[in-house]
N, C-alpha and C positions, 0 to 999 in steps of 0.2 A: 542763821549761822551757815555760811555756804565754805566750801570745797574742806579742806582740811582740820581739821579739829585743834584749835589752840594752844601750846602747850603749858601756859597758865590756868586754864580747864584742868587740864590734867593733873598738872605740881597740887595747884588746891584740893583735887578732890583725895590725890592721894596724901597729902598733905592732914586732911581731914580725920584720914583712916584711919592714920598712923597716931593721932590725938585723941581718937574715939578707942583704940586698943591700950594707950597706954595710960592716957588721966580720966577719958572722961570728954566728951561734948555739952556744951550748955543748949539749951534749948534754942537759941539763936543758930548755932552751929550747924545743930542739927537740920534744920531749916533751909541752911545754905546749902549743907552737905547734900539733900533730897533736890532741892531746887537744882545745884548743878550737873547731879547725875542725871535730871531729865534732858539739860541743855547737850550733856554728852551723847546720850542716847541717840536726842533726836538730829544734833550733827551726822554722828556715826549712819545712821538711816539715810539721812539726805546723803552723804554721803558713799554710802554701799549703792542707793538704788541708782546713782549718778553712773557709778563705773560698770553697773548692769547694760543701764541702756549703752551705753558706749562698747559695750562686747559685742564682738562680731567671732561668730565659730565656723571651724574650718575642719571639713572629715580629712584623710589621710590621702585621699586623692587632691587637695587643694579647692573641692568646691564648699562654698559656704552651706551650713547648715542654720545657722542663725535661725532659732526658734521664731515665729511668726508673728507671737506678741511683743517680741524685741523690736524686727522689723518693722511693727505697726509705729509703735511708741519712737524711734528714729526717724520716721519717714512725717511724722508728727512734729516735731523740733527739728525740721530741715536736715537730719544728718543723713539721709540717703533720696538719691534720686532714681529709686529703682519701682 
């Protein structure tokens, strides 16, 4: 599951919660429920660590600071030719 997190993930899972607080989940449910909070999780991840490598930092004078394991991992997937 790449870039943004879909927002039928989302409707269902909270969908879920709101089923699970007021009647009750069957054992099916619950299943779904655990299944799709991992698919969430692991969007969210791929996508946090995506917009990490793509940070580039700047001190107050305008030279870049960009930590050096960014830089590495950028210069790894073409995003810098430095």
């Amino acid at each position: 599951m790449a870039g943004k997190i879909p927002q039928e993930l989302i409707d269902r899972i909270n969908e879920l919660s709101k089923k699970k607080k007021s009647t009750g989940l069957t054992k099916e449910e619950l299943i779904e429920q655990k299944n799709l909070r991992e698919d969430y999780l692991a969007a969210f991840r791929q996508t946090f660590r995506s917009n990490v490598e793509m940070l580039q930092v700047f001190n107050k004078e305008g030279k870049e600071i960009t930590p050096e394991k960014v830089k590495k991992i950028q210069r790894k997937k073409g995003l810098r030719d430095d």
